[in-house]
C-alpha positions as CSV (number, residue, x, y, z in Angstrom):
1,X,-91.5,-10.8,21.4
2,X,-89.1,-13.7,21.0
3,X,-88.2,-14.4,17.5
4,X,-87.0,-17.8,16.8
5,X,-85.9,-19.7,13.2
6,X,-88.7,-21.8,11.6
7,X,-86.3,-24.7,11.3
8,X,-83.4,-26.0,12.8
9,X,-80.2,-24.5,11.1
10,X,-77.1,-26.7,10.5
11,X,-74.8,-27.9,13.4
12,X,-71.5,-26.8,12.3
13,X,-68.7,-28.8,11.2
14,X,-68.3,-32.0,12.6
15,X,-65.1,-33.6,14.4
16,X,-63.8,-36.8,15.7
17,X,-64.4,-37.2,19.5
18,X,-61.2,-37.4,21.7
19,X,-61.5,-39.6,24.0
20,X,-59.9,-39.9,28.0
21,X,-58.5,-43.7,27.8
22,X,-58.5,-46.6,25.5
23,X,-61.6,-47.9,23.3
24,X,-64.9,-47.3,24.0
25,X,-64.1,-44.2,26.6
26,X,-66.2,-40.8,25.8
27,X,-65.1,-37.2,25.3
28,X,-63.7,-35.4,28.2
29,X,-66.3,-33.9,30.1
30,X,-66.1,-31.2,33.1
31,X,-68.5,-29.3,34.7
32,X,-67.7,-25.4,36.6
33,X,-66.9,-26.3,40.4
34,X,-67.2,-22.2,41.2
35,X,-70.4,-22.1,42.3
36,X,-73.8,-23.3,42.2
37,X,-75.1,-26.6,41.9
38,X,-72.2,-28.4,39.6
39,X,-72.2,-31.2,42.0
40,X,-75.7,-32.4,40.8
41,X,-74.3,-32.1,37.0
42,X,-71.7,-34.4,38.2
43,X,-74.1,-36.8,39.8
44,X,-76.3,-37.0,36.6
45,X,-73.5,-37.2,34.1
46,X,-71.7,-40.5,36.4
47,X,-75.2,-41.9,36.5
48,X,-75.1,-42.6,32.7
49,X,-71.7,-43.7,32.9
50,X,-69.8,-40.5,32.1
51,X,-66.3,-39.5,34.4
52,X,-66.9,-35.8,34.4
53,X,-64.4,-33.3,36.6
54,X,-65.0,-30.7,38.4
55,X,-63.5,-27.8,37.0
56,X,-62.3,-25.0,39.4
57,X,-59.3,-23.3,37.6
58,X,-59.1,-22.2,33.9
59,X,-55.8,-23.8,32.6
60,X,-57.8,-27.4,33.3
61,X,-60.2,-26.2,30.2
62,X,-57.1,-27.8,27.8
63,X,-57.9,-30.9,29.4
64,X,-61.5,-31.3,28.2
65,X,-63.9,-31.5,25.4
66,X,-67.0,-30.2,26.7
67,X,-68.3,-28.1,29.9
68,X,-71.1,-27.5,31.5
69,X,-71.7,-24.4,33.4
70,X,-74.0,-24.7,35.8
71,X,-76.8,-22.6,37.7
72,X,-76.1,-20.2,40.4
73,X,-75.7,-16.8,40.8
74,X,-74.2,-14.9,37.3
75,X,-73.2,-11.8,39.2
76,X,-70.9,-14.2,42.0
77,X,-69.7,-16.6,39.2
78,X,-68.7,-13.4,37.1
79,X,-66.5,-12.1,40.5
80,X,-65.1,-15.6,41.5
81,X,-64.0,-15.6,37.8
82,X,-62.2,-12.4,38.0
83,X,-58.9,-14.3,39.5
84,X,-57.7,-15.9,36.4
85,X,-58.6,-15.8,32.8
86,X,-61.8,-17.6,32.4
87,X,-63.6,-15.6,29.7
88,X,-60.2,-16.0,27.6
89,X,-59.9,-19.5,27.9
90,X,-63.6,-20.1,28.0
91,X,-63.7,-18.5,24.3
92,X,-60.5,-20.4,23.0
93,X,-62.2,-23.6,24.6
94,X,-65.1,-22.7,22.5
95,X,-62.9,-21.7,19.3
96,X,-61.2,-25.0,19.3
97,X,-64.3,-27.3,18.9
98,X,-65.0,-27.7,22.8
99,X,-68.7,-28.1,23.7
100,X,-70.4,-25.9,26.1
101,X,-74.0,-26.5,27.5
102,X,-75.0,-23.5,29.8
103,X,-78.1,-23.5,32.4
104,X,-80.0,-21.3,34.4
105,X,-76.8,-19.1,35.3
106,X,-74.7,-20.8,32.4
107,X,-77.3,-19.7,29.8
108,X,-76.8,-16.0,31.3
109,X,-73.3,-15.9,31.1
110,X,-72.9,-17.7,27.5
111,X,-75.2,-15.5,26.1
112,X,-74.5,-12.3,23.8
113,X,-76.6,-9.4,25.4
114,X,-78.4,-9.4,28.7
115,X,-81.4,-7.5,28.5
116,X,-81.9,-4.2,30.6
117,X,-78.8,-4.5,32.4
118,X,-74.8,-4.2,31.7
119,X,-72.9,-7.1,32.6
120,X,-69.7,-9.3,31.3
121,X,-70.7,-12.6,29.6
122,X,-68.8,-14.4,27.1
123,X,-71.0,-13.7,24.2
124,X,-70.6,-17.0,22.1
125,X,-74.6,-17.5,22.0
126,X,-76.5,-15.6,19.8
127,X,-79.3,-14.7,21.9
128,X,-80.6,-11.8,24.6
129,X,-81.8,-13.5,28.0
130,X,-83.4,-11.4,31.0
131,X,-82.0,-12.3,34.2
132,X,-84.9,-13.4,36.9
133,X,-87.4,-13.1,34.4
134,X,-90.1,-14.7,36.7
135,X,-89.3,-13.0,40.1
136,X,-87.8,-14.0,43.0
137,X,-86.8,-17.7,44.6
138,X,-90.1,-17.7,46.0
139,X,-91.9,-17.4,42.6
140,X,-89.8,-20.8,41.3
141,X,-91.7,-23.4,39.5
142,X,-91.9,-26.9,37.8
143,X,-92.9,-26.9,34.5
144,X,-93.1,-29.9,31.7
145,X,-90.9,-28.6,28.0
146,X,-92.5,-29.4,24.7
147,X,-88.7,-30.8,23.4
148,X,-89.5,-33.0,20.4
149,X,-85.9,-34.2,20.1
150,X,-86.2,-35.5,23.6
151,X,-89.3,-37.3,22.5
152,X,-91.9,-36.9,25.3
153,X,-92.0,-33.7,27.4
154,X,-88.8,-32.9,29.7
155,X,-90.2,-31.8,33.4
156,X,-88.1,-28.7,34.0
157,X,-87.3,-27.3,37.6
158,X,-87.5,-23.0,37.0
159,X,-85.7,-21.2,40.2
160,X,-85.2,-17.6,39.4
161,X,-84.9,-18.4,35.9
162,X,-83.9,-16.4,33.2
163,X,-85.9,-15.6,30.0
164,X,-84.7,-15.9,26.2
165,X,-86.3,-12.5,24.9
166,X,-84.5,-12.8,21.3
167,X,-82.2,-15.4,19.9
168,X,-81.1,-15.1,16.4
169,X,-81.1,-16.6,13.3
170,X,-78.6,-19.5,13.5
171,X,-79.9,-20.6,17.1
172,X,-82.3,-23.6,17.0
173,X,-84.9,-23.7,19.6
174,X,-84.7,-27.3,21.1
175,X,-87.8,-26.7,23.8
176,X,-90.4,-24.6,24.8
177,X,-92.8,-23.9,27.6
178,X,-95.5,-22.2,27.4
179,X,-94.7,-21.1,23.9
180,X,-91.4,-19.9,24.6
181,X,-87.9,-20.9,24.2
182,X,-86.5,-22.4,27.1
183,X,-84.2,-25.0,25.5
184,X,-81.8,-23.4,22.7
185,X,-78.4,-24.9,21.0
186,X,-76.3,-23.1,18.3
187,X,-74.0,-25.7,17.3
188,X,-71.9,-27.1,19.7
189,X,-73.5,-24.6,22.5
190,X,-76.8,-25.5,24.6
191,X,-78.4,-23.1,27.1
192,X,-81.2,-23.7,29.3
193,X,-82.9,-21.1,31.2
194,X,-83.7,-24.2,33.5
195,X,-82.2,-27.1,36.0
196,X,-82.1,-30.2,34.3
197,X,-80.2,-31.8,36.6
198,X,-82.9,-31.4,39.4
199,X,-85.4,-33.6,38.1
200,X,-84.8,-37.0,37.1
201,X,-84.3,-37.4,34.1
202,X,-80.8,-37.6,32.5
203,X,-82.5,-37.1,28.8
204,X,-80.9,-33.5,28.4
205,X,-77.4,-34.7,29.7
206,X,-77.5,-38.1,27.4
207,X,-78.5,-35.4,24.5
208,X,-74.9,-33.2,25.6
209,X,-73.0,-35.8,25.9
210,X,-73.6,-37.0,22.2
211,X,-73.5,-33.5,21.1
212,X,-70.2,-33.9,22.8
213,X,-69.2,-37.1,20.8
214,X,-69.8,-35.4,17.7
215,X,-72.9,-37.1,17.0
216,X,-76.1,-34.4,17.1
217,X,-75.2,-32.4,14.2
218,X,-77.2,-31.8,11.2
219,X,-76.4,-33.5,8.9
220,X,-77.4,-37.2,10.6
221,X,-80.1,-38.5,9.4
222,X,-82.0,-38.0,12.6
223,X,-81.7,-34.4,12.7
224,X,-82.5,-34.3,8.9
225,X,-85.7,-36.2,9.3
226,X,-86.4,-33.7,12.5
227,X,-86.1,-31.0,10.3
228,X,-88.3,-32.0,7.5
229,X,-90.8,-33.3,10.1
230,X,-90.6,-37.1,9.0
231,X,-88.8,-38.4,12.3
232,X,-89.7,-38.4,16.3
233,X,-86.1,-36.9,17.0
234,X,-83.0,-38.1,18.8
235,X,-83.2,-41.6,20.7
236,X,-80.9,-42.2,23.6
């Protein structure tokens, strides 16, 4: 069974964006050049007029605000991480306020325990995910996600996707399909155990981007009115 909190919990403590260049620039965004498919991150996040860079040695983390890790293969992003200190600086990244949004792969690997199986992650989300959950590429999927903060369903592309089997009491469950969590953020960390980048619709990046900004935490009054059920969500 997946347990889940009846409401969301707060966001953590909120902080001034830092921002690239002069006014009106956003937060420094990268996405994880290792493997997988970062360049269609990349291409969603400069279609909404974000500069994001691709992000292919640790000591570049410093530089940003917020990554996203993309999908792939955990096992080869784990070995082609092995050469410098990724998980080290991935955690201080975190530590300092940086913003992570994990998916597919990224979920795996940002997640606390992976179930049935003993493998490095960096353990900043409190959750247990199962690694090709649905069976092989061949058994992939599309698949529309109840996300209310997103306002109308998100249609979610599901290629050997993982499965949330537990996440814990400080994780709010942003989506679901089928009745389960698919969609998941504990404060300035969102995992999907989907592509979101495959689809279309840029909804999930505008949401990361904000979160980014410093602007999706609790105590707004959207996510208050969210929470108490008065309110249809966020509105990009």
């Amino acid at each position: 069974m997946v347990s889940h909190p009846a409401a969301p919990r707060p966001g953590g403590r909120r902080r001034a964006p830092r921002h690239a260049g002069g006014a009106g620039s956003g937060p420094r965004l990268g996405v994880l050049a290792l493997q997988g498919d970062f360049a269609a991150h990349a291409a969603v996040l400069k279609r909404i007029g974000a500069q994001p860079e691709e992000i292919r040695h640790a000591a570049d983390l410093s530089a940003l605000d917020a990554l996203i890790i993309p999908g792939g293969e955990s096992t080869t992003l784990i070995n082609l991480m092995r050469d410098e200190p990724w998980f080290e600086l991935l955690r201080r990244f975190h530590r300092r306020g940086g913003a992570l949004f994990g998916t597919c792969a990224g979920a795996i690997l940002l997640a606390r325990r992976i179930h049935g199986r003993s493998q490095a992650s960096l353990g900043l989300l409190d959750a247990t995910i199962e690694r090709n959950a649905y069976g092989r590429q061949i058994d992939s999927f599309e698949r529309h996600v109840d996300a209310p903060s997103l306002g109308t369903p998100l249609l979610a592309a599901f290629i050997r996707a993982p499965r949330f089997r537990a996440v814990g009491p400080d994780v709010e469950v942003l989506g679901r399909c089928d009745g389960e969590p698919v969609l998941v953020r504990q404060q300035r960390i969102v995992a999907a155990t989907f592509h979101p980048e495959l689809t279309g619709d840029d909804r999930l990046h505008r949401f990361f981007v904000k979160l980014a900004e410093g602007g999706c935490d609790a105590d707004l009054p959207e996510w208050q009115a969210r929470a108490a059920g008065g309110g249809p969500g966020l509105r990009f």
